[in-house]
N, C-alpha and C positions, 0 to 999 in steps of 0.2 A: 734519733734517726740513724745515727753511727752504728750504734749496736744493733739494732736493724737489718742495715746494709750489712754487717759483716755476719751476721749468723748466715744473713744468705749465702755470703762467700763462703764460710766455712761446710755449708751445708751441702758443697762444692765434693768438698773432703769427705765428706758422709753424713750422713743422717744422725749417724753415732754422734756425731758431736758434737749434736743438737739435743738431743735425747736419747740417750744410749741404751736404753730399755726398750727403743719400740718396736724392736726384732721377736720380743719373749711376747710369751703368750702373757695375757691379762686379765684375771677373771671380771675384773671390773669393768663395764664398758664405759667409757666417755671419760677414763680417768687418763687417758694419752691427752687428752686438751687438757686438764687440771692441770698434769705434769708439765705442759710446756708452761702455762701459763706461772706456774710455781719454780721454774725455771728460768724464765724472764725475771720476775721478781726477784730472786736471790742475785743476778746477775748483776741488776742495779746498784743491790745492796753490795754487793762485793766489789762494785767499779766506785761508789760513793767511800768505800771503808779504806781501797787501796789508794784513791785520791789524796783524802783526806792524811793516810798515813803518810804520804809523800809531802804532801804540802807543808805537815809537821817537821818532819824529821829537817827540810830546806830551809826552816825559819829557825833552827838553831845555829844562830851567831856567832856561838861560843868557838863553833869548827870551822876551818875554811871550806871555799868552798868545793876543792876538788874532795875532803873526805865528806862532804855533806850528797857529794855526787854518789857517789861508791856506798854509803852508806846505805840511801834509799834506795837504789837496785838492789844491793845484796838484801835488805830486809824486805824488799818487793816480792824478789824469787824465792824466798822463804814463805811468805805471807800467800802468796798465790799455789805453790806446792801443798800447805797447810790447808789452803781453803779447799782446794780440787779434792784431797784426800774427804775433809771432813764432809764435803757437801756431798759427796758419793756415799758415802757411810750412811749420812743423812736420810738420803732420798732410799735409800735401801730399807731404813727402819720404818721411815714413813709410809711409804707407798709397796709395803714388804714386796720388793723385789728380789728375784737371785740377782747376784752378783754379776755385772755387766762382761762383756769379754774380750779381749784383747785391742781389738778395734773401737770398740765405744769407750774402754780406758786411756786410748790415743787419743780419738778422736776428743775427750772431753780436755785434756790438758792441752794440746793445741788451741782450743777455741779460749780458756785462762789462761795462756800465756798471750794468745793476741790480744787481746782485750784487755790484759794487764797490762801489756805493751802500749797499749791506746791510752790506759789510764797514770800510766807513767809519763808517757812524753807529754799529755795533757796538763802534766801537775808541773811541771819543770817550764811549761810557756806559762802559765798562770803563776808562777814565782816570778818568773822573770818580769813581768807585766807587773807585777805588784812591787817588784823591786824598781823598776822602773819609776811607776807612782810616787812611792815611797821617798825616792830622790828626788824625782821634783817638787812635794811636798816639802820636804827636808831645806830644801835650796829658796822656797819659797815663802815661809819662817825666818831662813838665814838672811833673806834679801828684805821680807819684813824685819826683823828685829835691827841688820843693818842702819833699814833706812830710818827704825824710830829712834835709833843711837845718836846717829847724826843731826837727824831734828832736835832731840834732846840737847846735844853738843851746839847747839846753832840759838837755839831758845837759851840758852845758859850762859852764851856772850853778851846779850844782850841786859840782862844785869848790871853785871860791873859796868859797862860801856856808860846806861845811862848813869848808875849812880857816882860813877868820874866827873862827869859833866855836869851834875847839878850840883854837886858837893864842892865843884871847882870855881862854878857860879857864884854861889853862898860862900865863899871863903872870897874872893872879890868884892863882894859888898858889907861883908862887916864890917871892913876899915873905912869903907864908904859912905855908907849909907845905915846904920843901923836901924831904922824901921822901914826901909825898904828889908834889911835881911831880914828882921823879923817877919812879916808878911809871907816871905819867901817859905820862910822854915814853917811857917803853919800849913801853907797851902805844900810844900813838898811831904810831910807827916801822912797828909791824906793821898795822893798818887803812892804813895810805896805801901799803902794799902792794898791798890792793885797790884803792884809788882810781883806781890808774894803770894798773889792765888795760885800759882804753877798752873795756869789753864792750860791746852792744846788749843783752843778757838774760842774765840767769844762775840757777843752779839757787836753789830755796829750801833749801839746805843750805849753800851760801855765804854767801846771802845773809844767813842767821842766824848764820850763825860769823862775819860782817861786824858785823853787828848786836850778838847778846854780846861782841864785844870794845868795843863802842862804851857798851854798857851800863854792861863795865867801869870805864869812866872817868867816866860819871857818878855810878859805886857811890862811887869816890874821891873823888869831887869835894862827893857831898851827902852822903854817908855811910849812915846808918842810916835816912836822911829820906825815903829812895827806894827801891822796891820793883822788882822785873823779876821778871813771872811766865813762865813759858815753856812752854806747851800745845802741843804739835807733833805730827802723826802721820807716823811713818817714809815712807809710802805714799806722802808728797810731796815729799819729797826731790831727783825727779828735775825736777819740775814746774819751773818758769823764770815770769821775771818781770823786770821792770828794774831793773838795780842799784839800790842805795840806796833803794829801794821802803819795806821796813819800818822801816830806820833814819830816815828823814824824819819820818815817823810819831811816832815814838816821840820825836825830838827836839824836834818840834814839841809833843807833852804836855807837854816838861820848859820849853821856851819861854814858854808860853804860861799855865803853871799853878804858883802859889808851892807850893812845899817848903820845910817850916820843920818843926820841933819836933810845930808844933802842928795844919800843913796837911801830913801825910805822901802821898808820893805812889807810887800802883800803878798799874804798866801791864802789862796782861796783851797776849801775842802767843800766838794761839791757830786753830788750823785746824780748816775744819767741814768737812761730809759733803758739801756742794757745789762741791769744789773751791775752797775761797776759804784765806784768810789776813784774821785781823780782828787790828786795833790797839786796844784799849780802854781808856779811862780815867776816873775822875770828876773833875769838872771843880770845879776853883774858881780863878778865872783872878785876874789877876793885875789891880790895882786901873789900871796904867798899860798900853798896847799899848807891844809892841816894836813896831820898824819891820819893814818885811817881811813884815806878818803874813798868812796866807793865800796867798804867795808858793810856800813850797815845798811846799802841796797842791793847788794850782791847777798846778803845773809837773808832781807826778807825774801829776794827772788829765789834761792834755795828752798827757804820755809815754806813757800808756794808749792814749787814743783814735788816737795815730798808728799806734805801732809795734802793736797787736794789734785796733784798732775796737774798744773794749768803754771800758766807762763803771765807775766804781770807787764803791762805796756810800757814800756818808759818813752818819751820822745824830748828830744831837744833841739832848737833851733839857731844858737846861739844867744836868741834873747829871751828866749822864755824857757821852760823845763816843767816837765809834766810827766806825772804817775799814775796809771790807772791801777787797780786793784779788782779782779773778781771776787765777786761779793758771791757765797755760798749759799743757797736759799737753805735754812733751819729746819 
C-alpha cells in the first residue's frame, strides 16, 4: 500500500516517473498497461533486494554500529543508482523503446531514491526490532540458565547435608549398638540408591518409598520415642515434586525437636483435597539450636519457586509446625 501511495505522490512530480516512455509514440497498443504492470513488479523486486541488502550488511557484528550505519547507505546509493541505470537499459531493450528524455530520467531516479529511502529506513526499524528481540531472548536464556545454575547449586547441598547426618547417626551407634548399626547400614545402602539418580522431580510415590526408608532408620535409631504417621491418597501418586521434598521435612522435625521417653515425637505426612502434601508436627524444640537451622527449608522453598514458581506454606503456632508442599500434577 506504501508503494502505492507514493507512486501516486510521485505521480505528483510527473508521469515521467512513473513511466517515462508514455510521452513516445508506441506501435504496440495496450503495451503502456504491460509497462506499468512490469514496472510495479520490478519495483517490488528492487524494494525486496535493497531491504534485504540492508538488513545484511546491519547484522555484521564484526563492525560497530556507526560504520554498519554508513556502510548501508553508502552501498544503498550505490545499489539504487546501479539499479535505475540498469532497469532503464532494460526496459529499453525489452519493450525496444528510444531512449527516455530528460524529465523521465529525473523523474525515474527521484521515484528510487524515494522508495530506496522508504526501503532503507524500513530495514534499520526492522534491525532494531530484531535487535531488540534478540536481547530479550538473550537475557531470557541468561535468566534461564541462571536460574537452572542455582537450582543445580541448591540440589547439590543437599547431598552432603543428608549424607553428614546419617554417617554421623551410624558412627553413634556402632559403639552402641552394633546390630541396631547394622540394620541401619543395610537400609542406608538402599536410600543413596535414590540419592544418586540426579532427578529435577519425581513422583510422590518415590518420593515416599524415599522417605519410609528414611523414616526407617530413624524408627532404629530412636526407637519407640518416635512416631511416622502416613496419610496418603493413591490419586497422587503420579503427581511429582523435588526430590528429597518430604524427607527434609520430616528430618528437620527430628532436628529441631527432643525425643526422649518423656518428649515423644509424631510426624504425620498426609495429602489434602487441594493437591498439596503437608508435614506436621508438635513442637517442643530443643533447649540449644543446631547449626544450619532453617537452611534446609529455606533451600526447599528456593527449589519451589525455581523450578515450578509456586511458594510452599509453612505455618507455626508455637505448638505445632506444619508444611504444605504443592504437588505438580505429572
Amino acid at each position: 500500500m506504501l508503494v502505492y501511495l507514493l507512486f501516486l505522490i510521485i505521480m505528483v512530480y510527473g508521469r515521467s516517473a512513473v513511466m517515462p516512455y508514455d510521452d513516445n509514440p508506441n506501435p504496440h497498443p495496450g503495451m503502456s498497461h504491460v509497462m506499468l504492470l512490469a514496472g510495479i513488479g520490478i519495483t517490488y523486486v528492487y524494494l525486496f533486494l535493497l531491504f534485504c541488502l540492508n538488513f545484511h550488511i546491519l547484522k555484521q557484528e564484526r563492525y560497530r554500529v556507526k560504520v554498519r550505519n554508513l556502510l548501508a547507505i553508502s552501498v544503498s546509493l550505490v545499489f539504487i543508482v546501479v539499479w535505475n541505470r540498469s532497469t532503464m537499459l532494460f526496459t529499453e531493450q525489452m519493450f525496444d523503446l528510444p531512449k527516455p528524455d530528460a524529465r523521465g530520467l529525473r523523474g525515474s531516479m527521484v521515484r528510487d531514491l524515494v522508495l530506496g529511502s522508504l526501503a532503507v529506513f524500513s530495514s534499520q526499524l526492522s534491525w532494531l526490532n530484531y535487535r531488540r528481540q534478540l536481547i530479550a531472548v538473550e537475557k531470557e536464556m541468561l535468566k534461564a540458565e541462571y536460574e537452572r545454575a542455582r537450582y543445580e547449586a541448591l540440589k547439590a547441598q543437599i547431598d552432603p547435608h543428608f549424607l553428614f547426618n546419617t554417617l554421623n547417626t551410624l558412627n553413634s551407634m556402632i559403639g552402641f549398638d552394633q546390630k541396631k548399626a547394622q540394620d541401619y547400614l543395610q537400609k542406608l545402602s538402599s536410600i543413596f540408591r535414590y540419592t544418586i539418580q540426579g532427578k529435577d522431580s519425581v513422583s510422590l510415590a518415590d518420593e515416599l518409598a524415599f522417605t519410609r526408608d528414611y523414616c526407617a532408620l530413624m524408627q532404629i535409631r530412636y526407637g519407640e520415642y518416635i512416631r511416622f504417621i502416613f496419610d496418603i491418597s493413591d490419586k497422587y501418586d503420579r503427581y511429582r515434586l523435588p526430590p528429597f521434598s518430604i524427607q527434609t521435612l520430616v528430618e528437620n522435625a527430628i532436628k529441631h525437636n527432643v525425643i526422649s521417653r518423656r518428649y515423644p515425637l509424631a510426624i504425620t505426612v498426609s495429602t489434602g483435597d487441594d493437591n498439596t502434601v503437608t508435614v506436621f508436627n508438635m513442637v517442643n524444640r530443643k533447649a540449644e539450636t543446631e547449626s544450619g537451622e532453617g537452611v534446609g527449608l529455606a533451600n526447599l522453598s528456593e527449589r519451589y519457586r525455581l523450578k515450578y514458581g509456586k511458594e510452599i506454606g509453612i505455618r507455626s503456632s508455637g505448638t505445632t509446625f506444619s508444611v504444605t508442599l504443592p504437588l505438580i500434577k505429572g
